[in-house]
TORDO-929337 format. One line per field, with one value per residue (C-alpha): residue number from 1; residue in one letter; x, y, z. Coordinates in Angstrom, 3 decimals. Example, Ala and Ser with C-alpha at 12.3 -4.5 7.8 and 13.67 -1.06 7.14 Angstrom:
! residues 2
nr = 1 / 2
rest = a / s
u = 12.300 / 13.670
v = -4.500 / -1.060
w = 7.800 / 7.140
! end
This chain:
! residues 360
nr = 1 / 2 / 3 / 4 / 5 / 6 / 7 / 8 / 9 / 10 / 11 / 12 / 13 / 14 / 15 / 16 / 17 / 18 / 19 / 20 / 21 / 22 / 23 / 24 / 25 / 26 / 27 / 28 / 29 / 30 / 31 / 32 / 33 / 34 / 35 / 36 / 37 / 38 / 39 / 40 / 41 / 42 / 43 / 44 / 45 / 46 / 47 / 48 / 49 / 50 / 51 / 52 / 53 / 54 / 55 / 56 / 57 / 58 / 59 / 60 / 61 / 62 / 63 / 64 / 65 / 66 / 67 / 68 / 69 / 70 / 71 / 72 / 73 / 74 / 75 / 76 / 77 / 78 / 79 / 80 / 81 / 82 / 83 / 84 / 85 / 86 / 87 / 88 / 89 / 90 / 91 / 92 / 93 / 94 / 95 / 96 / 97 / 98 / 99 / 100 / 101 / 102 / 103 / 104 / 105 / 106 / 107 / 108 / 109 / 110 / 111 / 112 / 113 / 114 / 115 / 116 / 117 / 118 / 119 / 120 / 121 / 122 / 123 / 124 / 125 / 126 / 127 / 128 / 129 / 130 / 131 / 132 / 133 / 134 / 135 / 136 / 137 / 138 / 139 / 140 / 141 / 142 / 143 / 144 / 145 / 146 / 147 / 148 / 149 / 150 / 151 / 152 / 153 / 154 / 155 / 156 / 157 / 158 / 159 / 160 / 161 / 162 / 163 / 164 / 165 / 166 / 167 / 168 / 169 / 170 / 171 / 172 / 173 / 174 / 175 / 176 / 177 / 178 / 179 / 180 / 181 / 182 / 183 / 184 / 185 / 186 / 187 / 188 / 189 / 190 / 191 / 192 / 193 / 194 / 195 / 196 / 197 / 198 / 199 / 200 / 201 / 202 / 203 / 204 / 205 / 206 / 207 / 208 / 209 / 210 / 211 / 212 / 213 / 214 / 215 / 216 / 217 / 218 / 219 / 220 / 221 / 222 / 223 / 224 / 225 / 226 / 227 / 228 / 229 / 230 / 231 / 232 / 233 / 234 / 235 / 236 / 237 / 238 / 239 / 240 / 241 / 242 / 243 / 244 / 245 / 246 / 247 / 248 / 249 / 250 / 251 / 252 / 253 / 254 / 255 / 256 / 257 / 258 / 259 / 260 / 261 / 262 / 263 / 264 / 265 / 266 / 267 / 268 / 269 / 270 / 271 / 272 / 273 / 274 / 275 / 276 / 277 / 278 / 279 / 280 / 281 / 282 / 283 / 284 / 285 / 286 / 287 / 288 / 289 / 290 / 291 / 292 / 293 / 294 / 295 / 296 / 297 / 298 / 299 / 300 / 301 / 302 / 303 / 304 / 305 / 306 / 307 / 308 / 309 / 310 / 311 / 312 / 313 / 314 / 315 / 316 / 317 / 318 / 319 / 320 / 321 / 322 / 323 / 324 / 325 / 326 / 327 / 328 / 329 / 330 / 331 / 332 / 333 / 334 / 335 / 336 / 337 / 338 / 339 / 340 / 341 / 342 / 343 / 344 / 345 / 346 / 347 / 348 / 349 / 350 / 351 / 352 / 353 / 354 / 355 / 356 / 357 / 358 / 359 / 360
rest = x / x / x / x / x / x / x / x / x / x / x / x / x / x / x / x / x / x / x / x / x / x / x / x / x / x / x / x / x / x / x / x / x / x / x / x / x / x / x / x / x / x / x / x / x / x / x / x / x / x / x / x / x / x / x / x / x / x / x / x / x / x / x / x / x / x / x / x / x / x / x / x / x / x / x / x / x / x / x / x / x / x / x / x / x / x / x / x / x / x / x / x / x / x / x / x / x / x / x / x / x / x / x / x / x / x / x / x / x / x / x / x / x / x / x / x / x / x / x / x / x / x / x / x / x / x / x / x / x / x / x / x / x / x / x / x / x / x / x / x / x / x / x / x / x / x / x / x / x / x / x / x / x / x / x / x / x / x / x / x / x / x / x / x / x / x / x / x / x / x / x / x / x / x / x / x / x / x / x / x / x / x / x / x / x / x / x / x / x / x / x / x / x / x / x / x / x / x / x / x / x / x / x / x / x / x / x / x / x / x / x / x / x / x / x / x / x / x / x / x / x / x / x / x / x / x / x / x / x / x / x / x / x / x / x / x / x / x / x / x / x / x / x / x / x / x / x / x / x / x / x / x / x / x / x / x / x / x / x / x / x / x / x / x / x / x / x / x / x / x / x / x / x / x / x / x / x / x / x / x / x / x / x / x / x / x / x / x / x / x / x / x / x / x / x / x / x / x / x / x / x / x / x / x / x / x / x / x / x / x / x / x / x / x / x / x / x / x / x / x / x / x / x / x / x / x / x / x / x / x / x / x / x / x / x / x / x / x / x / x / x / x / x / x / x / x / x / x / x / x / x / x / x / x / x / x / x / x / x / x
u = -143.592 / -144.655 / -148.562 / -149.136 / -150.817 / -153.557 / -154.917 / -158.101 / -157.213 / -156.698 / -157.057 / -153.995 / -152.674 / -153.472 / -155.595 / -159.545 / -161.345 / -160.121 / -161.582 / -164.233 / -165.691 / -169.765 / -171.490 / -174.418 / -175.547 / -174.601 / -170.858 / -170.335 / -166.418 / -165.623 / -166.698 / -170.410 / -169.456 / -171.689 / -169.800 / -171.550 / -169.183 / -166.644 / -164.153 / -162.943 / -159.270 / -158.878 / -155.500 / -152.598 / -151.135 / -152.628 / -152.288 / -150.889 / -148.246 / -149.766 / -146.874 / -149.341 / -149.410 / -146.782 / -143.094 / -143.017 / -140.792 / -139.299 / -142.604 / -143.192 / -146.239 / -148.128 / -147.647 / -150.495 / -150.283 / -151.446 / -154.286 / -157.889 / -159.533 / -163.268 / -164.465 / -163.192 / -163.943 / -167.414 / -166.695 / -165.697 / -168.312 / -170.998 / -170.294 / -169.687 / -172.741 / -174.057 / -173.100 / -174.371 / -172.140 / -174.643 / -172.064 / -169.467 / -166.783 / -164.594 / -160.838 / -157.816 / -154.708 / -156.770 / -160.043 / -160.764 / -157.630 / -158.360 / -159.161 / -162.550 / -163.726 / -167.107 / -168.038 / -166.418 / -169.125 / -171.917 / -170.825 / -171.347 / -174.594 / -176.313 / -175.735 / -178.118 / -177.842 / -178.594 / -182.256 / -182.404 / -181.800 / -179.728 / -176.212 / -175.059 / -172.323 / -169.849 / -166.671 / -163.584 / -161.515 / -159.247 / -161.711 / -159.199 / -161.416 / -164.643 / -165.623 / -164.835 / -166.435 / -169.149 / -171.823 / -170.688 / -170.447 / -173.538 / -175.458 / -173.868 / -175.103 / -173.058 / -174.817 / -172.099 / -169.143 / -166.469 / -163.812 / -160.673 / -159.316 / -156.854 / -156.332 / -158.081 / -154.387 / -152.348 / -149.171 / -149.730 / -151.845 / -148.640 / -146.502 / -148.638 / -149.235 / -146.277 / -148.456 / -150.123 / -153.405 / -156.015 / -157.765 / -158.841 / -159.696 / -162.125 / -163.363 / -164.048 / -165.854 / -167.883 / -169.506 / -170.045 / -172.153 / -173.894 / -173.820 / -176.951 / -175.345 / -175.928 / -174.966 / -171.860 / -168.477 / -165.141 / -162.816 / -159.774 / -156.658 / -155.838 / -152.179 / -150.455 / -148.791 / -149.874 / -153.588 / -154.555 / -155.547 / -157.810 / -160.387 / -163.573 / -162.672 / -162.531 / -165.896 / -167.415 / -166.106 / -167.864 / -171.000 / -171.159 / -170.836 / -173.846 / -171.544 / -170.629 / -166.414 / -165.588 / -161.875 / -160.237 / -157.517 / -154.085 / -153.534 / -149.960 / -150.120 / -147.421 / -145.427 / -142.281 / -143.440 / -142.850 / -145.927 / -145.652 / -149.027 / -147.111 / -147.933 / -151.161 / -154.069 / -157.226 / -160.699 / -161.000 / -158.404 / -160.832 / -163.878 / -162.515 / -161.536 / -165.158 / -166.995 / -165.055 / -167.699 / -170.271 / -172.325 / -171.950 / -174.879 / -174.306 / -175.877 / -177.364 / -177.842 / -173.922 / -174.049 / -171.362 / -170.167 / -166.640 / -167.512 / -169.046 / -171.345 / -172.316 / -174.777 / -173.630 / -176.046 / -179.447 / -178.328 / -179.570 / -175.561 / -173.072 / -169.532 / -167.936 / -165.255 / -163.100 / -160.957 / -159.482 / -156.764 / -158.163 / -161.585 / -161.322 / -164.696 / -163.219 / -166.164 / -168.730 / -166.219 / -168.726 / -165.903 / -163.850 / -161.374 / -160.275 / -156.809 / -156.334 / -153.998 / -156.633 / -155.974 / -159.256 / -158.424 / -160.363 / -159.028 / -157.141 / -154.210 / -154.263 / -150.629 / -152.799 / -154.388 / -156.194 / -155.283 / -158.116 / -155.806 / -154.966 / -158.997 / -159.458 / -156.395 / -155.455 / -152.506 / -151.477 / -153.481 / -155.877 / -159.337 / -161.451 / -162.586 / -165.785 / -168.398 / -168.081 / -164.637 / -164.195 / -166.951 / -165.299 / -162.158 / -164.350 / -165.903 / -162.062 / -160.951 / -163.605 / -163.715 / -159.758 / -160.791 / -159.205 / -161.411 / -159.328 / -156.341 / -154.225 / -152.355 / -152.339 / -150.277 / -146.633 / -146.766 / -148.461 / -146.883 / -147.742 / -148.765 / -146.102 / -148.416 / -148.746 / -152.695 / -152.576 / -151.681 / -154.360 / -157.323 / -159.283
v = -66.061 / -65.647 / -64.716 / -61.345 / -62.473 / -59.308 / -59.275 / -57.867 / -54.275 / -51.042 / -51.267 / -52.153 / -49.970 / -50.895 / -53.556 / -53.644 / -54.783 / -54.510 / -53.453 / -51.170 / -53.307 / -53.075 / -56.346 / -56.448 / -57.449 / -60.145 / -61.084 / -59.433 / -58.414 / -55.028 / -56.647 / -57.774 / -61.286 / -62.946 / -65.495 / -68.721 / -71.530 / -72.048 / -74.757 / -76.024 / -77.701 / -80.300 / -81.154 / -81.300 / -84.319 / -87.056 / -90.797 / -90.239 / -88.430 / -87.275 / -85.347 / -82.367 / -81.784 / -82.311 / -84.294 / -87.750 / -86.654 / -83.995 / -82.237 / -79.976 / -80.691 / -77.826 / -78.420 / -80.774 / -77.338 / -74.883 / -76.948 / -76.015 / -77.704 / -79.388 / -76.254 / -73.593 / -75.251 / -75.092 / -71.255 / -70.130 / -72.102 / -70.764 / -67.145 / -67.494 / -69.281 / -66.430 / -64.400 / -65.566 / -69.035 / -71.809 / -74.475 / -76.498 / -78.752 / -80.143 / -80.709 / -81.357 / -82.631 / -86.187 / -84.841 / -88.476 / -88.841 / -86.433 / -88.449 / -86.463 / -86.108 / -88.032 / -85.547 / -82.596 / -83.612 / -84.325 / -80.635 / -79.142 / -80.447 / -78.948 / -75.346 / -73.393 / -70.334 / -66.923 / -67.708 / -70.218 / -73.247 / -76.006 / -75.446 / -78.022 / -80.212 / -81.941 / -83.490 / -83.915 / -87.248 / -89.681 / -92.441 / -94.676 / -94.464 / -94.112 / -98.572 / -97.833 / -94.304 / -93.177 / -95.293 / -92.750 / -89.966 / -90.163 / -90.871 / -87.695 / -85.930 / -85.537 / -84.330 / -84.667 / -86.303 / -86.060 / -88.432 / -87.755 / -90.751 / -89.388 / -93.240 / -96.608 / -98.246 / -99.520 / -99.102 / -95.053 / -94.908 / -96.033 / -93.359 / -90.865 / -90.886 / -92.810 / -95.415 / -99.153 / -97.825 / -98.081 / -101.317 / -98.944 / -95.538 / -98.100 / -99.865 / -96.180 / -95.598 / -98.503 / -97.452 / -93.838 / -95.572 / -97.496 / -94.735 / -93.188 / -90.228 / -88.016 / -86.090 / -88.193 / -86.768 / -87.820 / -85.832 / -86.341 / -83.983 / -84.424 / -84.815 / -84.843 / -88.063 / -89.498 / -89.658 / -87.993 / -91.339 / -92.545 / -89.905 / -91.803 / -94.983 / -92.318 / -91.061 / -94.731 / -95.363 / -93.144 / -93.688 / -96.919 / -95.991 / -93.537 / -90.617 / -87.746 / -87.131 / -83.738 / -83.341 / -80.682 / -78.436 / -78.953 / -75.882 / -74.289 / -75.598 / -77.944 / -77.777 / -78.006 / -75.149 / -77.213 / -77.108 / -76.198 / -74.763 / -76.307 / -79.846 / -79.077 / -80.638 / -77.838 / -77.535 / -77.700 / -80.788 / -82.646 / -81.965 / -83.028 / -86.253 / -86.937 / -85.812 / -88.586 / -91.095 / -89.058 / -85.866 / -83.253 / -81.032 / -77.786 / -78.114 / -74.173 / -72.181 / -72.882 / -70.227 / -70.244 / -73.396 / -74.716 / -77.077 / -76.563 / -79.408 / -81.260 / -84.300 / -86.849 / -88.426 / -88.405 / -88.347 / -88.929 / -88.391 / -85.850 / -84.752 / -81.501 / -79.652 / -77.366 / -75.129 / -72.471 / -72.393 / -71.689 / -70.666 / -69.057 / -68.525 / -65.735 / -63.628 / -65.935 / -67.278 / -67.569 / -69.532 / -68.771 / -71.298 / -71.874 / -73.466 / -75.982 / -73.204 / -71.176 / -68.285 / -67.038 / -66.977 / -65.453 / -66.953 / -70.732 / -68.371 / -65.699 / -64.388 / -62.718 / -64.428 / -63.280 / -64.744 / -66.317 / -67.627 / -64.176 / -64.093 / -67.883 / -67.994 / -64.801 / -64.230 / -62.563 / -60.004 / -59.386 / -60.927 / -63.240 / -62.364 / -61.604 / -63.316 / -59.670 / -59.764 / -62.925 / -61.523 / -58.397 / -60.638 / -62.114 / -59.437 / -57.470 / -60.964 / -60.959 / -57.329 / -57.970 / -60.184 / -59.417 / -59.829 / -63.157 / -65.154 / -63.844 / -67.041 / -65.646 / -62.803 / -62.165 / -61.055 / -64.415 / -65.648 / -69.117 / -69.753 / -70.651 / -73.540 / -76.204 / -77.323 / -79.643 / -76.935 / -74.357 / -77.147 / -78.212
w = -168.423 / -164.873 / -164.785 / -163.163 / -159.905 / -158.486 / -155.260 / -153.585 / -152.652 / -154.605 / -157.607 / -160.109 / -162.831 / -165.712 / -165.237 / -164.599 / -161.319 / -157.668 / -154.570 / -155.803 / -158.249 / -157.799 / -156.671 / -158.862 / -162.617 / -164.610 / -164.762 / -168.235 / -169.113 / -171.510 / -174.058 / -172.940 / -172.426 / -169.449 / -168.102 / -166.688 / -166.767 / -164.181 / -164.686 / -161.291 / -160.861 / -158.244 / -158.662 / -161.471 / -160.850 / -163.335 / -164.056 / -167.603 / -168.993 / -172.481 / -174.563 / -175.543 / -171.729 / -169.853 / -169.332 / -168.453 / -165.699 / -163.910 / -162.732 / -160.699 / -158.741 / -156.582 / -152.634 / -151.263 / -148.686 / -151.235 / -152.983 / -152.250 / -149.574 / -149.617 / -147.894 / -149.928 / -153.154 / -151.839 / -150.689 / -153.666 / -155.613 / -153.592 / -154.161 / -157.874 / -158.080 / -156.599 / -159.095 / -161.984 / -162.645 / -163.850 / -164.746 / -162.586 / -165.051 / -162.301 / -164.180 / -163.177 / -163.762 / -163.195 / -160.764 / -160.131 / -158.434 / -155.627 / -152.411 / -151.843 / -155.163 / -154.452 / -151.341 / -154.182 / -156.122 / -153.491 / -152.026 / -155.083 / -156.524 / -153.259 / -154.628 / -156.709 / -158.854 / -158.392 / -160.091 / -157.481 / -160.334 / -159.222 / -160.836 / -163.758 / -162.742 / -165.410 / -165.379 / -168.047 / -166.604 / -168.402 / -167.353 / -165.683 / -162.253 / -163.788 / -163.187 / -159.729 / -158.591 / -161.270 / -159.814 / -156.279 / -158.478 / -160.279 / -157.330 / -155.359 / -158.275 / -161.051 / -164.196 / -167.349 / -168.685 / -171.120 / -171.433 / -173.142 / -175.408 / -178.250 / -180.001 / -179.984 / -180.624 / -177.435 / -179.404 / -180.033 / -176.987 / -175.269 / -177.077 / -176.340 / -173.116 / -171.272 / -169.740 / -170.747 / -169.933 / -173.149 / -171.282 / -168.268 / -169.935 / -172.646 / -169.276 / -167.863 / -171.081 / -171.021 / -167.490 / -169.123 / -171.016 / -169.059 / -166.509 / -168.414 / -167.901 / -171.547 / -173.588 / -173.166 / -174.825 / -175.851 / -176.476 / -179.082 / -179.845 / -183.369 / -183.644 / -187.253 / -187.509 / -184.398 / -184.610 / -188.222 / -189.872 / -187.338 / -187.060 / -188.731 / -186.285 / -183.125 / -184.575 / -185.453 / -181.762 / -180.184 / -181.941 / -180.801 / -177.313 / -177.676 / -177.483 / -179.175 / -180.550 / -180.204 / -182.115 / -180.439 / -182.135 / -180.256 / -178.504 / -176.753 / -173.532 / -172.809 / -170.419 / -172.569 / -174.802 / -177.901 / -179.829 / -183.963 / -185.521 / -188.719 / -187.334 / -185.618 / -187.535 / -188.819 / -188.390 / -192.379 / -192.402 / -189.670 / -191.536 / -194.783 / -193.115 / -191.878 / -195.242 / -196.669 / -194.319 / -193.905 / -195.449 / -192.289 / -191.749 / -189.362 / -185.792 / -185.425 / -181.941 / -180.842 / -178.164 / -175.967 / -176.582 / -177.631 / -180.183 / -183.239 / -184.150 / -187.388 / -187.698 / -189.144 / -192.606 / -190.979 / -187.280 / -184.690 / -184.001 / -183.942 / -183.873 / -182.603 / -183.655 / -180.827 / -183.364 / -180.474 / -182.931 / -186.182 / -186.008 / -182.299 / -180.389 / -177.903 / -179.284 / -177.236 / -174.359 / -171.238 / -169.414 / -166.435 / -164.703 / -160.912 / -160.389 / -157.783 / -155.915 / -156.050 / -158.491 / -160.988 / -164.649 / -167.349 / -170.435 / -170.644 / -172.123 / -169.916 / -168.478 / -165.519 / -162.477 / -159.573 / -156.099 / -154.180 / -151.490 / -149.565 / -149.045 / -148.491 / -145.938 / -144.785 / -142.519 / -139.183 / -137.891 / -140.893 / -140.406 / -142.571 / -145.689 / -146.557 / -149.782 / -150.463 / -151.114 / -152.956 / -155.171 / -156.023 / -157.029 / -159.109 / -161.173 / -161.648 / -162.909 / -165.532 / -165.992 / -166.939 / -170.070 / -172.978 / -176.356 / -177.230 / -177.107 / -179.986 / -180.817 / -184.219 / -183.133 / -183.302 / -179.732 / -178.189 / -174.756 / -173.887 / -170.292 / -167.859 / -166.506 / -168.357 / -169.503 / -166.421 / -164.106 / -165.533 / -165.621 / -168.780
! end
């Protein structure tokens, strides 16, 4: 399905927001959600290929043309900032492989929030670049890291994502942790017959890197449209996995995060659960997302998006937009939030983009 695309102007029927939205107060939706979290796309294109995401070939890629440049990212991020936005998780695609990502970064740590705060800066990568950039990144001022890494065998790794590359992403995860750079997070999707049976070693893993595994729930976002809740693996089935190693005690105060967290024995270490599928957080959801083409979502499985680029780039006669303006895009996109997702429900469209087109 094509997303609805809505502009700055009147506003659109049937849908909240538009051009006389007020520019003040938190930036709380219908529901009373206040949204702080903005995950920023840099790019779509990426260095694997992983099945959950996208084809090995045949893709699509947005025009270099219509991708975000240094200055509006830093625009845009201003304003939200602004706003009320308190987190930056630069995604992608692969973010590492944009050509600018260390001045993205060093941009971006500069800005502070509306209570004058600097604002947090994190970063989901594959960690093929990290040996080679972190050191840059981490001195320009980035504050987090996740890493994804789904298997700690070459053969499945392989599989998975179409490319010989487990050496580099468990080099990448070696400077994470020497980075000093903490809390430090991996990130797994647990795949039924691909990845089920080696959920303690993923955990054991990452303890020994000093970092936390968060299992994520596999989610319907590929690009091919082929995912089967009949094969996707559960919250309950992770768990039960784990409490076969170790006694699991609930982390409390979970806020607005996406992971649920348990300690593992006696700690001091956890592991974190992301069950969008099963045990859905909507409620909570303090997150908003900016595609590398520039369009505001409110939800990773939203079929509506609100164009930043008619603002950012306008054409012919019509003058530059104002902060104003990009603010007020803002606020209708997160006025339009729906209360959740409804995977669950007959009626469920997946996106059109795929998750490396939307951004992590």
């Amino acid at each position: 399905m094509t997303p609805t695309k809505v502009v700055i102007g009147p506003r659109p029927e049937g849908l909240a927001g538009g051009a006389n939205e007020p520019l003040s107060g938190p930036l709380a939706d219908t529901f009373g959600r206040v949204h702080r979290d903005l995950r920023i796309s840099l790019t779509d294109r990426c260095s694997l290929r992983c099945t959950y995401c996208m084809p090995e070939q045949g893709n699509e890629w947005l025009a270099r043309s219509g991708i975000l440049s240094l200055d509006e990212i830093e625009r845009v991020a201003r304003v939200v900032a602004g706003a009320g936005i308190t987190t930056f998780r630069l995604t992608g695609g692969e973010p590492l492989l944009r050509p600018d990502i260390v001045e993205v970064v060093r941009r971006l740590a500069t800005i502070t929030g509306a209570a004058g705060a600097p604002v947090e800066l994190a970063m989901t990568t594959n960690g093929i670049r990290l040996p080679e950039l972190l050191p840059s990144l981490v001195a320009a001022g980035l504050n987090r890291l996740n890493v994804s890494i789904d298997t700690l065998d070459r053969g499945r790794f392989a599989a998975l994502t179409r490319r010989d590359r487990l050496d580099d992403v468990l080099a990448g995860i070696r400077a994470a942790q020497q980075s000093g750079l903490r809390p430090l997070k991996l990130n797994a999707v647990a795949m039924r017959g691909v990845n089920d049976d080696e959920m303690v070693d993923l955990v054991e893993f990452a303890v020994a890197h000093d970092a936390q595994l968060r299992f994520i729930e596999q989610m319907p976002l590929d690009a091919g449209h082929t995912w089967d809740r009949t094969q996707m693996v559960t919250r309950e089935e992770i768990l039960t996995a784990l409490r076969a190693r170790w006694a699991l005690t609930p982390v409390p105060g979970r806020g607005g995060a996406p992971a649920e967290r348990w300690v593992l024995d006696d700690g001091p270490h956890t592991v974190g659960v992301i069950a969008s599928v099963t045990a859905p957080f909507c409620g909570d959801c303090d997150r908003l997302r900016l595609t590398a083409d520039g369009q505001l979502r409110n939800c990773l499985f939203s079929t509506t998006e609100y164009d930043l680029m008619p603002l950012l780039r306008p054409t012919g006669p019509a003058a530059p937009a104002s902060d104003a303006a990009i603010e007020q895009l803002l606020r209708a996109c997160v006025r339009g939030k729906l209360p959740g997702h409804a995977i669950d429900d007959p009626s469920f469209l997946q996106p059109e983009r795929g998750m490396n087109a939307i951004g992590g």
